[in-house]
C-alpha positions, 0 to 999 in steps of 0.5 A, spaced: 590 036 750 592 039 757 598 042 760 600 042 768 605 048 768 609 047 774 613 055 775 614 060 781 612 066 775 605 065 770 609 066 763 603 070 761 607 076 759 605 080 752 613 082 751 619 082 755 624 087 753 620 089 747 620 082 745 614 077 743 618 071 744 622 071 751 623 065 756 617 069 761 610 069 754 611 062 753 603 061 756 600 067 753 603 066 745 600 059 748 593 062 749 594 066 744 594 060 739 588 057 742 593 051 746 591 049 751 585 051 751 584 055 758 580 050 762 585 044 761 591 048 763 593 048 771 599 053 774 603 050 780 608 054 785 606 062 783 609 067 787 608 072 782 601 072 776 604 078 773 608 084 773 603 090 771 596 091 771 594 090 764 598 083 765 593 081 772 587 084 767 589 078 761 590 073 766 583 074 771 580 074 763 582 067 761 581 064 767 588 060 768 587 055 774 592 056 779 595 054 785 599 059 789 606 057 792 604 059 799 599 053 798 602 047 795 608 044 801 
């Protein structure tokens, strides 16, 4: 199984709002659960990663192949 994620935010947050289910961590409880595998997932149209450090740190580690908005037309 793979997943194409097409957004302009990575949804790889931990928590939002002190929350560990919230419309921005969907891909990160995702990943945390071992679905997809990070090889098969392909994010499209990001403008923005991550809110934090510790969160553009989780992202680089798992190696989310993405495709930034400023270059998709």
């Amino acid at each position: 199984m793979g997943l194409i994620h097409i957004d302009a935010h990575a949804d790889v947050n931990d928590h939002m709002f002190g929350e560990p289910i919230a419309h921005g961590t969907p891909l990160r409880r995702a990943q945390d659960r071992g679905l997809p595998a990070s090889l098969r997932a392909v994010q499209i149209g990001l403008r923005v990663s991550c809110h934090s450090a510790v969160g553009f740190g989780w992202y680089r580690d798992h190696l989310l192949a993405a495709a930034a908005a400023s270059v998709v037309s």
